[in-house]
DRENTORKOL-3810 file (N, C-alpha, C; in nm, 4 decimals):
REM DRENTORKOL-3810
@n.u->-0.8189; n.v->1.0355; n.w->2.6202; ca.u->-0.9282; ca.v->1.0071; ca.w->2.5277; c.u->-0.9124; c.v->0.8656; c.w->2.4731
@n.u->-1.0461; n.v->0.7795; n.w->2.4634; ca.u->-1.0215; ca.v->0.6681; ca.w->2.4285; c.u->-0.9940; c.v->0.6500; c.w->2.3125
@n.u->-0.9239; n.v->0.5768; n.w->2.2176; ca.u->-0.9301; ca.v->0.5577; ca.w->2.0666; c.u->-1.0818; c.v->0.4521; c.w->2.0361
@n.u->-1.1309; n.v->0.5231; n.w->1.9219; ca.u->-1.2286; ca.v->0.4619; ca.w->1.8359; c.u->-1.1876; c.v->0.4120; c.w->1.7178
@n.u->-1.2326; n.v->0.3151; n.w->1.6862; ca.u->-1.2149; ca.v->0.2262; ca.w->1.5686; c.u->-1.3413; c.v->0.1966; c.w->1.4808
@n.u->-1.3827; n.v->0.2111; n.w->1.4052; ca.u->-1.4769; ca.v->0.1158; ca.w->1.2839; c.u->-1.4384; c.v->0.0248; c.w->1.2110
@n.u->-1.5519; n.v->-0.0689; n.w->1.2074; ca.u->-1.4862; ca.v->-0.1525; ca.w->1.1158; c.u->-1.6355; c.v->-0.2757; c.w->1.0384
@n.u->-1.6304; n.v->-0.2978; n.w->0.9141; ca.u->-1.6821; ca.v->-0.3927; ca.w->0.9150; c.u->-1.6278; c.v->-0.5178; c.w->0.9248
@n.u->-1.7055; n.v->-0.6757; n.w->0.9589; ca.u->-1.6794; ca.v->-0.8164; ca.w->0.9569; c.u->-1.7972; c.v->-0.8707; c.w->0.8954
@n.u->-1.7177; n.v->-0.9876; n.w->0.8038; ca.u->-1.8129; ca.v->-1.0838; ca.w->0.7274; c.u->-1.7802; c.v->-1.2172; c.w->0.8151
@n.u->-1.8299; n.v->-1.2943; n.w->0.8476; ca.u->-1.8465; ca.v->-1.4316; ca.w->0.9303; c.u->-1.8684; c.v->-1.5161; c.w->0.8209
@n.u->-1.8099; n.v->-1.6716; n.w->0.8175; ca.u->-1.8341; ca.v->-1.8207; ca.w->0.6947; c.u->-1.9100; c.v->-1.9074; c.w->0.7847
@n.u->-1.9580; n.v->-1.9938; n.w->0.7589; ca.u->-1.9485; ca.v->-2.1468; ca.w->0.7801; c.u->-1.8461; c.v->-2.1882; c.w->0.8621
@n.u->-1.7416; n.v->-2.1698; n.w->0.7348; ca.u->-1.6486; ca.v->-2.2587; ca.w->0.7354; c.u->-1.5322; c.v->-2.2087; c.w->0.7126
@n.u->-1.4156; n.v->-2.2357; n.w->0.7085; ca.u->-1.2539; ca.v->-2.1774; ca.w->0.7416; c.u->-1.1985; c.v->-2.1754; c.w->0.5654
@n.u->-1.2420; n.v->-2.2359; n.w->0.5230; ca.u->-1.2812; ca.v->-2.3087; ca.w->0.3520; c.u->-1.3499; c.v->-2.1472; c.w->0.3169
@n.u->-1.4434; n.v->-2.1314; n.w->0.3393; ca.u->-1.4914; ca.v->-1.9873; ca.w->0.2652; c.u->-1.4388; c.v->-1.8770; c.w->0.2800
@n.u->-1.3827; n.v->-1.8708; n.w->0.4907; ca.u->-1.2951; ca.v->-1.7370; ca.w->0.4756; c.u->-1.1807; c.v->-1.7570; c.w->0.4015
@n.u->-1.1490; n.v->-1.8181; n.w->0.3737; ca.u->-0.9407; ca.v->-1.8263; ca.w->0.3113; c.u->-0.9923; c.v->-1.7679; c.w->0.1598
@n.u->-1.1084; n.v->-1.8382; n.w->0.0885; ca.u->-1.1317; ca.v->-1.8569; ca.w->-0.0519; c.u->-1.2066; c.v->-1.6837; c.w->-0.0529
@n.u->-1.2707; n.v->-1.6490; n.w->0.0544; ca.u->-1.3020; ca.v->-1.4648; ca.w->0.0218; c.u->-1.1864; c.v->-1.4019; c.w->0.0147
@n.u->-1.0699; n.v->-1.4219; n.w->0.1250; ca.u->-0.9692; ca.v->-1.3441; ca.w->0.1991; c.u->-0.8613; c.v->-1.3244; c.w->0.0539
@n.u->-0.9191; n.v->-1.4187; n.w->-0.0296; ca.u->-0.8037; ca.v->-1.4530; ca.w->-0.1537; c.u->-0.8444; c.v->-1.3971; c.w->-0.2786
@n.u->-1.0160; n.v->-1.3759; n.w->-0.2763; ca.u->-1.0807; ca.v->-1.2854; ca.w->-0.3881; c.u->-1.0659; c.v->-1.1846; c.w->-0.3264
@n.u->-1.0740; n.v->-1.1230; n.w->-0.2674; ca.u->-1.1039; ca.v->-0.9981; ca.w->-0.2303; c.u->-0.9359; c.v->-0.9251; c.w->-0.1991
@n.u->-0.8222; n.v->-0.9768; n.w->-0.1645; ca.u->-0.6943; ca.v->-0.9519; ca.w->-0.2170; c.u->-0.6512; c.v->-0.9430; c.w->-0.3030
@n.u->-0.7000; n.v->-0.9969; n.w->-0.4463; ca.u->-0.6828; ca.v->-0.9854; ca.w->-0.6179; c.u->-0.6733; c.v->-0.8542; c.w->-0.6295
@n.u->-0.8117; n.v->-0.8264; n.w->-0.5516; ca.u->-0.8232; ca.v->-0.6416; ca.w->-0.6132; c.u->-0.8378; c.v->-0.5752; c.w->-0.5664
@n.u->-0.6834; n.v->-0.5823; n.w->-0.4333; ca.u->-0.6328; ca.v->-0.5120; ca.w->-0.3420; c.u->-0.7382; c.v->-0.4048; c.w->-0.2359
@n.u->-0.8839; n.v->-0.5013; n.w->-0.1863; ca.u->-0.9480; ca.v->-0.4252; ca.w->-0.1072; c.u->-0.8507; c.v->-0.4551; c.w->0.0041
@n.u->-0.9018; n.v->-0.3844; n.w->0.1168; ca.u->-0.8197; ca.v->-0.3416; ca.w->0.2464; c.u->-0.8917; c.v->-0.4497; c.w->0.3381
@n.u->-0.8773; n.v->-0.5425; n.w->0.3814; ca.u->-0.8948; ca.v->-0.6875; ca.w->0.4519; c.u->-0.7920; c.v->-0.8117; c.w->0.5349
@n.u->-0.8556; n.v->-0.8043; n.w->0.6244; ca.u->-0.7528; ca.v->-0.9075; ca.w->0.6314; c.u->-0.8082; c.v->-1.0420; c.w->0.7513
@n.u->-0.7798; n.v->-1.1211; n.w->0.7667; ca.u->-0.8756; ca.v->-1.2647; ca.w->0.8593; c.u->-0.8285; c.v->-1.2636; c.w->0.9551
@n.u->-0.9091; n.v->-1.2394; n.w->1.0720; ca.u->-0.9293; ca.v->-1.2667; ca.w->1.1929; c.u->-1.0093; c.v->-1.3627; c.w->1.2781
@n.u->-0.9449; n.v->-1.3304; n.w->1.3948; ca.u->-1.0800; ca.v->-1.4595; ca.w->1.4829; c.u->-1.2326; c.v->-1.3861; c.w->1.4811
@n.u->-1.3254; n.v->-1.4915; n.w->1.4652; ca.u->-1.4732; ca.v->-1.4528; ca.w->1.4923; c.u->-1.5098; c.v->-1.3881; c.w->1.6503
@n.u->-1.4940; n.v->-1.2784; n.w->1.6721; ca.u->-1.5468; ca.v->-1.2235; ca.w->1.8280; c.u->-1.6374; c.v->-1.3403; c.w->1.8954
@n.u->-1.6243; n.v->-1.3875; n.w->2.0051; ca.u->-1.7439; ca.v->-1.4103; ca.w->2.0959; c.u->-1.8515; c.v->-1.3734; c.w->2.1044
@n.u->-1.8976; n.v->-1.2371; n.w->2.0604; ca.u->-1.9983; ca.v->-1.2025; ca.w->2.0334; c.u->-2.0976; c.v->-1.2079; c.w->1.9960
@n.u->-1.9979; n.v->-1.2462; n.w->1.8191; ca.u->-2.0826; ca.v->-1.3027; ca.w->1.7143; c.u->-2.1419; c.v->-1.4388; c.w->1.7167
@n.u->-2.0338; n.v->-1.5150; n.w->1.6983; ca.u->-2.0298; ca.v->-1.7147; ca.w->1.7307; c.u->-1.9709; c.v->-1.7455; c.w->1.7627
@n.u->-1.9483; n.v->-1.9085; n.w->1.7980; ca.u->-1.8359; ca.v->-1.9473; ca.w->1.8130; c.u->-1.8432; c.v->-2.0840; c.w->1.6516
@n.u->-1.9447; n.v->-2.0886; n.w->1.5668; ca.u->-1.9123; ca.v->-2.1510; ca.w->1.4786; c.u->-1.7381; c.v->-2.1927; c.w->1.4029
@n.u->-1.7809; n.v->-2.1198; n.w->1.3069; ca.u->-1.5992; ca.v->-2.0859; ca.w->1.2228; c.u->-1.4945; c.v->-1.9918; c.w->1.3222
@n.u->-1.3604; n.v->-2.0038; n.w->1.3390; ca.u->-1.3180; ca.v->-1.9447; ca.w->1.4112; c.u->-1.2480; c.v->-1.8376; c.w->1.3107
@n.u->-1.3081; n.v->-1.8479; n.w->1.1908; ca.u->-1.2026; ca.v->-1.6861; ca.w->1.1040; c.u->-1.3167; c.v->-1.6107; c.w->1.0699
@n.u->-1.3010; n.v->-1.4616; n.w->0.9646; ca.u->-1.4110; ca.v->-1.3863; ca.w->0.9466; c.u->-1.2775; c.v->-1.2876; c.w->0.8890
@n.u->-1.3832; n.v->-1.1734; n.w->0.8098; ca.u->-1.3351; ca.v->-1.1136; ca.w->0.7435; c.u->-1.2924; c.v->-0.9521; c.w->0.8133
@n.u->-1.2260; n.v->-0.8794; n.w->0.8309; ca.u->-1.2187; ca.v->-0.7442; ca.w->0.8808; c.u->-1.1905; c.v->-0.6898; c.w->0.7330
@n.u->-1.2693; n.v->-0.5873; n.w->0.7183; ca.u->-1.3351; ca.v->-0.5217; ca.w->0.6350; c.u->-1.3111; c.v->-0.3520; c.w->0.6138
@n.u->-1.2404; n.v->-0.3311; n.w->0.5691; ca.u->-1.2203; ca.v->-0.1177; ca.w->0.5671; c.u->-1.4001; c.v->-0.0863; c.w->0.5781
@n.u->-1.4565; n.v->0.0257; n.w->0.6468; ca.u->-1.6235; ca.v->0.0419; ca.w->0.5788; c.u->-1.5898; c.v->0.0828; c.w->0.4266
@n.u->-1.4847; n.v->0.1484; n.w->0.3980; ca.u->-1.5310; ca.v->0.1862; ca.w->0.2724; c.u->-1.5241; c.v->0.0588; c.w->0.1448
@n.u->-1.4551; n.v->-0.0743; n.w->0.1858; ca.u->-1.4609; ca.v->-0.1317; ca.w->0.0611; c.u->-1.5547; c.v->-0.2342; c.w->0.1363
@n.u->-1.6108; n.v->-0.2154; n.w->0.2112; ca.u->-1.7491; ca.v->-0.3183; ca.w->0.2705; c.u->-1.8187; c.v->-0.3604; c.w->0.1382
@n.u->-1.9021; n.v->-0.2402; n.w->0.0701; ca.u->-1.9990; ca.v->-0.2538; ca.w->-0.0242; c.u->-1.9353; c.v->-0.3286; c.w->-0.1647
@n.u->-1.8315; n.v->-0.2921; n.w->-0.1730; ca.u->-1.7721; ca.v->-0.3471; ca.w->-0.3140; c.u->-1.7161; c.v->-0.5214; c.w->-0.3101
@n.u->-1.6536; n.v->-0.5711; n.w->-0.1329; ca.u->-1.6107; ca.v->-0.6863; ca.w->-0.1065; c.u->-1.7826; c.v->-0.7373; c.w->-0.1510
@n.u->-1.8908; n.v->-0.7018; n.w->-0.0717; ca.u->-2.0027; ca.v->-0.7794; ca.w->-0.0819; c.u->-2.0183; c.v->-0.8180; c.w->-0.2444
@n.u->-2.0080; n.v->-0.7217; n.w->-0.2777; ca.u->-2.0214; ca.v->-0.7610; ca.w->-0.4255; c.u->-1.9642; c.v->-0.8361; c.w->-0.4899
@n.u->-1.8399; n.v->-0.8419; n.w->-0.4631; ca.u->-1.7630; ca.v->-0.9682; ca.w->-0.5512; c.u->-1.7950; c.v->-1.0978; c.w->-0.4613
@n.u->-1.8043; n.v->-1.0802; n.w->-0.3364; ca.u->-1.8426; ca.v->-1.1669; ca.w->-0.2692; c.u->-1.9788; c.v->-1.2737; c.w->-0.3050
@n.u->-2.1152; n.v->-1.1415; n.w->-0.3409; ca.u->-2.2109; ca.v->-1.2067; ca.w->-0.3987; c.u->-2.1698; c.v->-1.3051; c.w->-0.5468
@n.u->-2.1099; n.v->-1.2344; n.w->-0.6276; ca.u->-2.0384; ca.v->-1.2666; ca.w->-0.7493; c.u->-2.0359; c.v->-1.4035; c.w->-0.7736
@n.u->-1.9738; n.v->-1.4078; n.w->-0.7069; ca.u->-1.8462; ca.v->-1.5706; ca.w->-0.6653; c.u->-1.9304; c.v->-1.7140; c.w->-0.5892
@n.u->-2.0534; n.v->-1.6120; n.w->-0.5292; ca.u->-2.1352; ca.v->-1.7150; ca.w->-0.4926; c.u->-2.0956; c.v->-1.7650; c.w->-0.3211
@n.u->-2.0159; n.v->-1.7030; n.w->-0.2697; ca.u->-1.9496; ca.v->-1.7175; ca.w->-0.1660; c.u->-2.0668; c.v->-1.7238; c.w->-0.0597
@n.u->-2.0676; n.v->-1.8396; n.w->0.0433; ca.u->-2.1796; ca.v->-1.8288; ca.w->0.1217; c.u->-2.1339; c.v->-1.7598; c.w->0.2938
@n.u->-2.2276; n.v->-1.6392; n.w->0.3091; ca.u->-2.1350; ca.v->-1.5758; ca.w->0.4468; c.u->-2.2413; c.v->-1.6107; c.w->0.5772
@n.u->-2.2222; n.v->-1.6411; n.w->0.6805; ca.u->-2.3110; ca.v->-1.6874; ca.w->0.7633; c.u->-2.3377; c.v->-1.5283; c.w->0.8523
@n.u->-2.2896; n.v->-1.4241; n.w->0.7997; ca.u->-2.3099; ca.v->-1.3102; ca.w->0.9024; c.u->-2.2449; c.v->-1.2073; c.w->0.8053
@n.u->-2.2982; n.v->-1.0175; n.w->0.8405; ca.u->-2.1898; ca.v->-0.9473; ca.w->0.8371; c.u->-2.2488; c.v->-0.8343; c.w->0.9296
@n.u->-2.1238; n.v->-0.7377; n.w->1.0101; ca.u->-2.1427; ca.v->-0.6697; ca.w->1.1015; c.u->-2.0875; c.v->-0.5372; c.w->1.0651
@n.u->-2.1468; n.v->-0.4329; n.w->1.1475; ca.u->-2.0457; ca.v->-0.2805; ca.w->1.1772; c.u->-1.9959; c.v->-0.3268; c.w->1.3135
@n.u->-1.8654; n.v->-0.3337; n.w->1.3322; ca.u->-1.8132; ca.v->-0.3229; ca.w->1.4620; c.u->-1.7470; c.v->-0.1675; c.w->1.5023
@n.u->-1.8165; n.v->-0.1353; n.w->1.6143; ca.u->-1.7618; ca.v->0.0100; ca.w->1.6555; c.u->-1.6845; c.v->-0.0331; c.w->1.8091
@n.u->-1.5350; n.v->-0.0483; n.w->1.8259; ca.u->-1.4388; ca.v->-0.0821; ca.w->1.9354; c.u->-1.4083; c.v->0.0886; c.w->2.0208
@n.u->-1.4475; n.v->0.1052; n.w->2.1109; ca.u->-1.3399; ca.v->0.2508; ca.w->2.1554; c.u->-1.3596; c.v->0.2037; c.w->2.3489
@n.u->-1.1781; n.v->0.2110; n.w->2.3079; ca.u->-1.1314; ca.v->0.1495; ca.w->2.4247; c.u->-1.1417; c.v->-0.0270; c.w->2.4576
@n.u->-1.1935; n.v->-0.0322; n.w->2.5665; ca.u->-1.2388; ca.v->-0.1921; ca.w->2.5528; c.u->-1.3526; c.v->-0.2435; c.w->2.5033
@n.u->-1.4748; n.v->-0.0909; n.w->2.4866; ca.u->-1.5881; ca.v->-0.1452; ca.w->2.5017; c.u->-1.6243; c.v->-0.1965; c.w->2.3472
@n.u->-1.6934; n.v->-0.3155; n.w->2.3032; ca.u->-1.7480; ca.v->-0.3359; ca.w->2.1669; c.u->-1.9011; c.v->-0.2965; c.w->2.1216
@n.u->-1.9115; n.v->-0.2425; n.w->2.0115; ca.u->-2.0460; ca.v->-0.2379; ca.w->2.0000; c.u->-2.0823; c.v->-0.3179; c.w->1.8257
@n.u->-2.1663; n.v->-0.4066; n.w->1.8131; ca.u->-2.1898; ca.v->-0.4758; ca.w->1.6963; c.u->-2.2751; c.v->-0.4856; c.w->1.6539
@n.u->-2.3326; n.v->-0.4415; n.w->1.5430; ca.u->-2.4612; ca.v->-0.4469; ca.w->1.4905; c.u->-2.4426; c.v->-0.5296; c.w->1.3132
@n.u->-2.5638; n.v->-0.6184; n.w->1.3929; ca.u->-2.5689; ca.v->-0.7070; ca.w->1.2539; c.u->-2.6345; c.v->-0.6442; c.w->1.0947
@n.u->-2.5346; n.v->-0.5902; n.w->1.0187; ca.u->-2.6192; ca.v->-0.5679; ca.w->0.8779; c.u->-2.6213; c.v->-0.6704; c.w->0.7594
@n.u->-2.6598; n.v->-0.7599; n.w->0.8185; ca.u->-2.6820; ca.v->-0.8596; ca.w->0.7016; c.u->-2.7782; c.v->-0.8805; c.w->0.5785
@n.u->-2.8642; n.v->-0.7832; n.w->0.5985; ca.u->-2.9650; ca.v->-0.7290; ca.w->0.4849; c.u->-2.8931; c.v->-0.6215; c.w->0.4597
END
């Protein structure tokens, strides 16, 4: 059986916004941590946020907060090799 994974990702600009989310959003120990941007998505910024789903809604929020500008955010569903990504940026 293949393993399945969920996950959300927030995408920056710039390498400058992921470090400065990756660092709010560690204050108050959501479950996150910076990775490379998939091919998928862009090849703009090469970091982005991996995201628990459950503290998705609450990162956005401090995220909005702070004024933080995100150029993307996704559900990524991984099982096995295959990726599936859907943009929820509204």
């Amino acid at each position: 059986m293949k393993k399945t994974e969920e996950f959300n990702l927030i995408s920056f600009e710039s390498t400058h916004m992921a470090i400065k989310s990756e660092k709010l959003l560690k204050e108050v120990n959501l479950d996150i941590r910076i990775i490379p941007v998939p091919r998928e998505i862009t090849s703009s910024c090469g970091l982005s946020l991996r995201i628990n789903p459950l503290d998705y809604k609450a990162a956005r929020e401090i995220l909005d907060e702070n004024q933080i500008e995100m150029s993307g955010c996704y559900m990524v569903k991984k099982t096995g090799l295959k990726k599936e990504i859907l943009d929820i940026s509204n």
